[in-house]
C-alpha positions as CSV (number, residue, x, y, z in Angstrom):
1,X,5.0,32.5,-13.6
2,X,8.4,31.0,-14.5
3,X,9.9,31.5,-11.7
4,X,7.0,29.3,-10.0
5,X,7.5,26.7,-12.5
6,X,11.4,26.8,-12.0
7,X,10.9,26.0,-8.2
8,X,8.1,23.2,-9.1
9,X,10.4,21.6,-11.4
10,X,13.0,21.7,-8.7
11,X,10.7,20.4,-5.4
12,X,8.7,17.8,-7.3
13,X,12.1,15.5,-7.9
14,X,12.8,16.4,-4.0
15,X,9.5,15.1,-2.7
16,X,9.5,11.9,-4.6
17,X,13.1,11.1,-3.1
18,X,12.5,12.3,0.1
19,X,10.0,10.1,2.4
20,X,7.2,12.1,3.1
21,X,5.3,9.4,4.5
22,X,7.5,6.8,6.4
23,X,6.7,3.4,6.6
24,X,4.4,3.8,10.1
25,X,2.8,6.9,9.3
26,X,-0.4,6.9,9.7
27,X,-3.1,8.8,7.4
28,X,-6.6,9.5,6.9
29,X,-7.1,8.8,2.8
30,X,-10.8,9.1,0.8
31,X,-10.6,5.0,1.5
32,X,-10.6,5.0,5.4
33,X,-7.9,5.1,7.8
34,X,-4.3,3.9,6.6
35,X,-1.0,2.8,7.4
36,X,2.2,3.1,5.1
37,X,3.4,0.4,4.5
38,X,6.1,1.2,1.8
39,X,7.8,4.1,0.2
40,X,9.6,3.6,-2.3
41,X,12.4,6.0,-3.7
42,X,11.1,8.1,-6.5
43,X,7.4,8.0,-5.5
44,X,7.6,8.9,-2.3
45,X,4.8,11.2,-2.6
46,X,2.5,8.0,-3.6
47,X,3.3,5.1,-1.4
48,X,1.8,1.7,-0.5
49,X,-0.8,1.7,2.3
50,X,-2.5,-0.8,4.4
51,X,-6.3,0.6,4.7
52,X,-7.2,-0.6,7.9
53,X,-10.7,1.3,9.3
54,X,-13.6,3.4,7.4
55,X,-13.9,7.3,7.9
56,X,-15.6,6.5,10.6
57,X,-12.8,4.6,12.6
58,X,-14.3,1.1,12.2
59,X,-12.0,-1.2,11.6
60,X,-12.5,-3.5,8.4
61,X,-13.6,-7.3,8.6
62,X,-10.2,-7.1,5.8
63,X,-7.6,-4.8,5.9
64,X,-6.6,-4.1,2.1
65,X,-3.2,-2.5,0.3
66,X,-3.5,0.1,-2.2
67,X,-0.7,1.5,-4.2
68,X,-1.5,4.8,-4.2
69,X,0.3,5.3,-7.8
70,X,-2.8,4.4,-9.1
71,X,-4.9,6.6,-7.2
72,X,-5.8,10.2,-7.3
73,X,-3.2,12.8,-5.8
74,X,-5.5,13.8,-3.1
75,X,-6.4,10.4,-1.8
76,X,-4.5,11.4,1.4
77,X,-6.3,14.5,2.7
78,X,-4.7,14.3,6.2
79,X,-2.0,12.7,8.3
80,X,-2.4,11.8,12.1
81,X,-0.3,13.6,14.5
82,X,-0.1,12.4,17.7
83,X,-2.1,13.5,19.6
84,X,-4.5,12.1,17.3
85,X,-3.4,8.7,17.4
86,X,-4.6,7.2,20.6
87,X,-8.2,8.4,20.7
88,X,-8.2,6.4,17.3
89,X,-6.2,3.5,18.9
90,X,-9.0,3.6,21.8
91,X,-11.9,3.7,19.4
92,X,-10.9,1.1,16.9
93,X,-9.2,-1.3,19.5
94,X,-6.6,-2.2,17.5
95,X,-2.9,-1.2,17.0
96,X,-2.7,-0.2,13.4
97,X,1.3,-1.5,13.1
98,X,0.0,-5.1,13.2
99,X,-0.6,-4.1,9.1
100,X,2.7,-4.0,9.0
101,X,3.1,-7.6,9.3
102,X,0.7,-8.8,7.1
């Protein structure tokens, strides 16, 4: 058991100064769909997002920012990988980066 807490202790500070959502990533959070929009060093592992679309890909009248400090740890259940990203593109007609603008 202290040899688990040794290595938690150890990754925890390397995940919150590490990015391990880049500004561009898209996710799928309990909110809707997402975009990072910031990640800021020490709470990587909670950054600022751009909700964009509901769980069921359609796209907000008002896209909205969330810290995600103030939100539970598993408000992001699941990133997009690529091949996931255009049939989400198609369905939502929109290009999620434009929330990185705004």
């Amino acid at each position: 058991m202290l040899a688990g807490a040794v290595r938690r202790t150890v990754a925890f500070p390397l995940f919150d100064n590490v990015a391990i959502y880049p500004v561009g990533t898209i996710v799928k959070t309990t909110m809707g769909y997402a975009i990072v929009k910031e990640s800021e060093f020490g709470h990587t592992l909670t950054p600022t997002i751009c909700v964009f679309g509901d769980i069921n890909m359609n796209v907000f009248p008002r896209a909205f920012d969330v810290d995600l400090r103030n939100c539970p740890p598993d408000t992001i259940p699941h990133v997009l990988e690529d091949m996931e990203l255009m049939p989400l593109i198609m369905k939502m007609k929109i290009d999620p980066a434009k929330f990185l603008k705004e």
